[in-house]
C-alpha positions as CSV (number, residue, x, y, z in Angstrom):
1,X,0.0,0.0,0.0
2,X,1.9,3.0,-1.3
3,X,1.2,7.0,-0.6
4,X,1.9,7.8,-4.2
5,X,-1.9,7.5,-4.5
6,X,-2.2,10.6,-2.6
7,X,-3.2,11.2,1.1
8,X,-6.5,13.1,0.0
9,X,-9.2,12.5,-2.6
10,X,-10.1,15.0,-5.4
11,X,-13.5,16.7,-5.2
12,X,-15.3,14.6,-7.6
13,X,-14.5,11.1,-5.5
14,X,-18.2,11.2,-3.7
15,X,-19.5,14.1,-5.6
16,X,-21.1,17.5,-3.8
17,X,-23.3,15.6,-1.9
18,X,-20.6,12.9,-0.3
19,X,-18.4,15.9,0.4
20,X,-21.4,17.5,2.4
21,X,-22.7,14.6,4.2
22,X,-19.6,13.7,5.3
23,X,-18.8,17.6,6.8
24,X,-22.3,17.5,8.2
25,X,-21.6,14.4,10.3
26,X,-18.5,15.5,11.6
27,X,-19.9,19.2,12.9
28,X,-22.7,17.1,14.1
29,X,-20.1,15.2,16.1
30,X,-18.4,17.8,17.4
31,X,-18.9,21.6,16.7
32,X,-16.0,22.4,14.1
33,X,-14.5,26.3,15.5
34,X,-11.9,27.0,17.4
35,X,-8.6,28.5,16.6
36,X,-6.4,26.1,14.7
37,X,-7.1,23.3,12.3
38,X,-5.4,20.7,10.4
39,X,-6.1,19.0,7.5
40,X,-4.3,15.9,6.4
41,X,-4.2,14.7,2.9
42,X,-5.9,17.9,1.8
43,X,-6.5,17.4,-2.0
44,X,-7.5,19.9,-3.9
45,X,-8.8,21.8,-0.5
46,X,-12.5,21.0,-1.4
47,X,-13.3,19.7,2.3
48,X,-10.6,22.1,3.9
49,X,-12.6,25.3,2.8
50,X,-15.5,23.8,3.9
51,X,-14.5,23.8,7.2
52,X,-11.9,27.2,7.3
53,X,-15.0,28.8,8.6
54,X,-14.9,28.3,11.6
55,X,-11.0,28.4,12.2
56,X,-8.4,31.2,12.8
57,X,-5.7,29.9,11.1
58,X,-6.0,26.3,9.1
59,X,-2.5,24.0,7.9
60,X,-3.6,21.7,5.3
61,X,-1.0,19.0,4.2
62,X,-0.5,16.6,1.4
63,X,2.0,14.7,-0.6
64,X,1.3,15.0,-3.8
65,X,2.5,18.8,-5.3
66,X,-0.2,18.7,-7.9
67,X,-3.3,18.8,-5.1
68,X,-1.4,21.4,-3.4
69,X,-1.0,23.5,-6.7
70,X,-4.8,23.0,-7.2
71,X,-5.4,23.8,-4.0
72,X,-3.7,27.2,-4.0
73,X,-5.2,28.1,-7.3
74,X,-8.5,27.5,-5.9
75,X,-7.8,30.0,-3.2
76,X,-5.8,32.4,-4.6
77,X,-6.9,35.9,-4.5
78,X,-9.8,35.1,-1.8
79,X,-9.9,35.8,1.7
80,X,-8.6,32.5,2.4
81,X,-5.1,32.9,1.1
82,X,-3.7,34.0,3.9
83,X,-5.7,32.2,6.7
84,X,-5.0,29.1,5.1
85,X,-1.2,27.3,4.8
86,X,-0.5,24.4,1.8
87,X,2.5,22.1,2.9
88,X,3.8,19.3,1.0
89,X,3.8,16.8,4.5
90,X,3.9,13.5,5.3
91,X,1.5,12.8,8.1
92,X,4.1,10.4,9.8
93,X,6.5,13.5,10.0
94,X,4.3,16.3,10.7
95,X,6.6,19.2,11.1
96,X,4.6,21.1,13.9
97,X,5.0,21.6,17.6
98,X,3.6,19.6,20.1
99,X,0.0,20.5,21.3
100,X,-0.9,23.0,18.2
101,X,-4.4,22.5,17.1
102,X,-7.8,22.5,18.0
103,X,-9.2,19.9,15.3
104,X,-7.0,17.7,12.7
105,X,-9.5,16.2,10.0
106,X,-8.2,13.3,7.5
107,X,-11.3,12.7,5.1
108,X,-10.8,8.9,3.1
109,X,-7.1,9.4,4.2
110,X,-6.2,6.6,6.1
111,X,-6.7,3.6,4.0
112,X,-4.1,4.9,2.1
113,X,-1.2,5.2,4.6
114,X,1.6,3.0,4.7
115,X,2.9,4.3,8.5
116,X,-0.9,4.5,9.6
117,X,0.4,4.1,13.6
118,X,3.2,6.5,13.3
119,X,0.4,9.0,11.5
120,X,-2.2,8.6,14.2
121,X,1.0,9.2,16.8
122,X,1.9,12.1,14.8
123,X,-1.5,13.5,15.1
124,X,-2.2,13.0,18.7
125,X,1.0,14.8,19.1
126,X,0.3,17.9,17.6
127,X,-3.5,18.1,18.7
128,X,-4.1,20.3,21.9
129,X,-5.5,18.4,25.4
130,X,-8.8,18.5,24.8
131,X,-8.7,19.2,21.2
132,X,-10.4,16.1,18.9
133,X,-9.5,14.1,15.5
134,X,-12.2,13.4,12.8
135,X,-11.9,11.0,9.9
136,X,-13.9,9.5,7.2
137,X,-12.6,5.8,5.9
138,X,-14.3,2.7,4.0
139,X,-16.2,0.3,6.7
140,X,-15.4,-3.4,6.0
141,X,-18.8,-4.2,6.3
142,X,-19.3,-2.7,3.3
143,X,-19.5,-5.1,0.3
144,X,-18.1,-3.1,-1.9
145,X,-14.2,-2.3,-2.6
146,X,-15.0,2.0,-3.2
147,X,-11.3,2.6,-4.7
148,X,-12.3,-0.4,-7.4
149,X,-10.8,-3.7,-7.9
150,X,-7.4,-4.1,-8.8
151,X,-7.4,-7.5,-11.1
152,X,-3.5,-7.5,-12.1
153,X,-2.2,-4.4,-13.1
154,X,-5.4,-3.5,-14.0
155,X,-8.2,-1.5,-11.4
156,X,-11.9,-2.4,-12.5
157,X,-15.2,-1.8,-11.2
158,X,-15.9,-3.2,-7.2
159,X,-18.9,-4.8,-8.9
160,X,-17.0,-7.4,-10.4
161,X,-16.1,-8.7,-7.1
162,X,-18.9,-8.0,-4.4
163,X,-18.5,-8.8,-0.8
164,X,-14.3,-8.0,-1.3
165,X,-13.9,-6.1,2.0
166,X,-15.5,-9.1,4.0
167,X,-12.6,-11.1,3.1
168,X,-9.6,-9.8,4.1
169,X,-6.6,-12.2,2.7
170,X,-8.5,-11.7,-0.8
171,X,-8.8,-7.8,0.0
172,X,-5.3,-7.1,0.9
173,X,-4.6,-8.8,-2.4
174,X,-6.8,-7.2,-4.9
175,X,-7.6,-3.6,-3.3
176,X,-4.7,-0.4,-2.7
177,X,-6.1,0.8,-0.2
178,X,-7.4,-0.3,3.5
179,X,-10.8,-0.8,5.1
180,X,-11.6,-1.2,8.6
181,X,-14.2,-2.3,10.7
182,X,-15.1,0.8,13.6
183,X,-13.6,-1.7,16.5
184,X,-10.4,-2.1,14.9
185,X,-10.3,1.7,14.3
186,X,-11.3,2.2,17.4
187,X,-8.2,-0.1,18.9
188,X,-6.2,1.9,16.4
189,X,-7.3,5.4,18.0
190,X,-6.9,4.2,21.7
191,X,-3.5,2.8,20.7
192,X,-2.5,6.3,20.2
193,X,-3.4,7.7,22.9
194,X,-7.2,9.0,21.4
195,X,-10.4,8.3,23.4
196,X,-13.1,7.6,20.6
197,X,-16.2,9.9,21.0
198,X,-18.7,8.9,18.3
199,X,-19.2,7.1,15.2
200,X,-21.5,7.4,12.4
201,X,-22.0,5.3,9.2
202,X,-22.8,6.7,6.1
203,X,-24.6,4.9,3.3
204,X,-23.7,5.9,-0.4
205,X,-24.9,9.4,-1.5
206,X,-25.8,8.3,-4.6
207,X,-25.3,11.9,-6.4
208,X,-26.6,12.5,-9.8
209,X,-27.6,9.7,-11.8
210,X,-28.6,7.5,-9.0
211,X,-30.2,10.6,-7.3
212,X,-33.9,8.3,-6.7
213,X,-32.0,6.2,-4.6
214,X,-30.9,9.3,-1.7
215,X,-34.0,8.8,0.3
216,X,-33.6,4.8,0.7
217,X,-29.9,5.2,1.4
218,X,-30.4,8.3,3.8
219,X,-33.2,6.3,5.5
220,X,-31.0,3.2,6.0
221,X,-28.5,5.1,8.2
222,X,-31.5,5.4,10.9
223,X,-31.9,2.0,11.0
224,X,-29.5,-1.4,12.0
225,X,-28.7,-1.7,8.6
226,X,-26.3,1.2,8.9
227,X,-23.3,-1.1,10.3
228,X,-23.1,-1.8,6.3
229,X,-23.0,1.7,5.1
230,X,-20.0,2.5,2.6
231,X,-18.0,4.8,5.0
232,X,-17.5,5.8,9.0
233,X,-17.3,8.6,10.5
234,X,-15.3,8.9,13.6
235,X,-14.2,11.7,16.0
236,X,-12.2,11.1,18.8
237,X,-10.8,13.5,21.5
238,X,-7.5,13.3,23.1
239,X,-7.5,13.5,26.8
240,X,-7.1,16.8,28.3
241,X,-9.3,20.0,29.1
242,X,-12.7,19.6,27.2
243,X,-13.0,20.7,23.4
């Protein structure tokens, strides 16, 4: 699992309506203000400005110079420009001090990490007492591989092999990128020192064509059948004064 495919996802990956569903469950989780904010794997910045809002001064981080160039165009010339800093960053190596911000966000980030304990470390590190992490990342339960299938050298469609994620020697084989279930996310988050605060499942948004299906899939995240949806939600706070 390498991080040359990028720590963030470009703004079409979900579509408008992934992107807000998933920033709407995370401020429902835990207000998103305060004074400093990270963002790893930032992309193109499409959930970064979302959230700048509510934030003094926001670090968004990536590895991949192209996102960052995009990202800097999109906000060049706004307000934003100067409240908001673009660093090409490895989240195992974040170069910050100790105890810096009030939020870190990592939205379908951490699937993709190679040094996923040494980047949850990392993050804890530089998040203030109190102060809370919130990610988005495929759920296992899922059937579905979301990054596609990889078949050789080749990536095709997850529906050529459903239920992928529920097998894990198969899915470590064929898929590039991670999935978890939430109580080995949770382990993962306790591990570094995090104490896990809620979780939320998300069922597909199916934007655009698919857009008949949003109230069936919005509905099934009120029910049991949630535990299947395609992605989590998690925010976690680390030990300290209260957020």
């Amino acid at each position: 699992m390498s991080v040359g495919h990028g720590l963030g996802n470009p703004s079409s990956a979900f579509g408008a309506r992934g992107v807000t569903k998933r920033i709407g469950t995370v401020r429902r989780q835990l207000p998103t203000r305060g004074d400093r904010l990270l963002d790893v794997g930032c992309g193109d910045g499409t959930y970064t400005v979302e959230l700048s809002e509510g934030y003094v001064r926001v670090d968004a981080i990536d590895v991949e110079p192209a996102r960052l160039e995009d990202f800097a165009s999109r906000v060049a010339g706004t307000d934003l420009e100067d409240r908001i800093g673009l660093h090409k960053m490895s989240a195992d190596a974040l170069a910050f001090d100790s105890n810096t911000f009030d939020r870190v966000t990592a939205f379908e980030v951490l699937e993709h990490l190679d040094h996923l304990a040494e980047s949850l470390a990392e993050i804890q590190r530089v998040l203030k007492p109190g102060g809370a992490f919130s990610l988005t990342t495929p759920n296992r339960w899922f059937p579905f591989e979301t990054h596609g299938v990889m078949w050789g050298e080749r990536r095709r469609s997850a529906l050529t092999a459903p239920f992928l994620p529920w097998v894990r020697p198969l899915h470590e084989r064929m898929s590039d990128a991670r999935a978890f279930t939430t109580q080995e996310m949770g382990r993962l988050l306790r591990d570094a020192g995090l104490r896990v605060r809620a979780i939320d499942y998300l069922m597909p948004p199916f934007d655009r064509r698919m857009r008949a299906l949003q109230p069936v899939s919005d509905g099934l995240e009120g029910t049991p059948a949630r535990v299947f949806g395609m992605a989590m939600v998690v925010t976690a706070v680390k030990p300290g004064l209260n957020p």
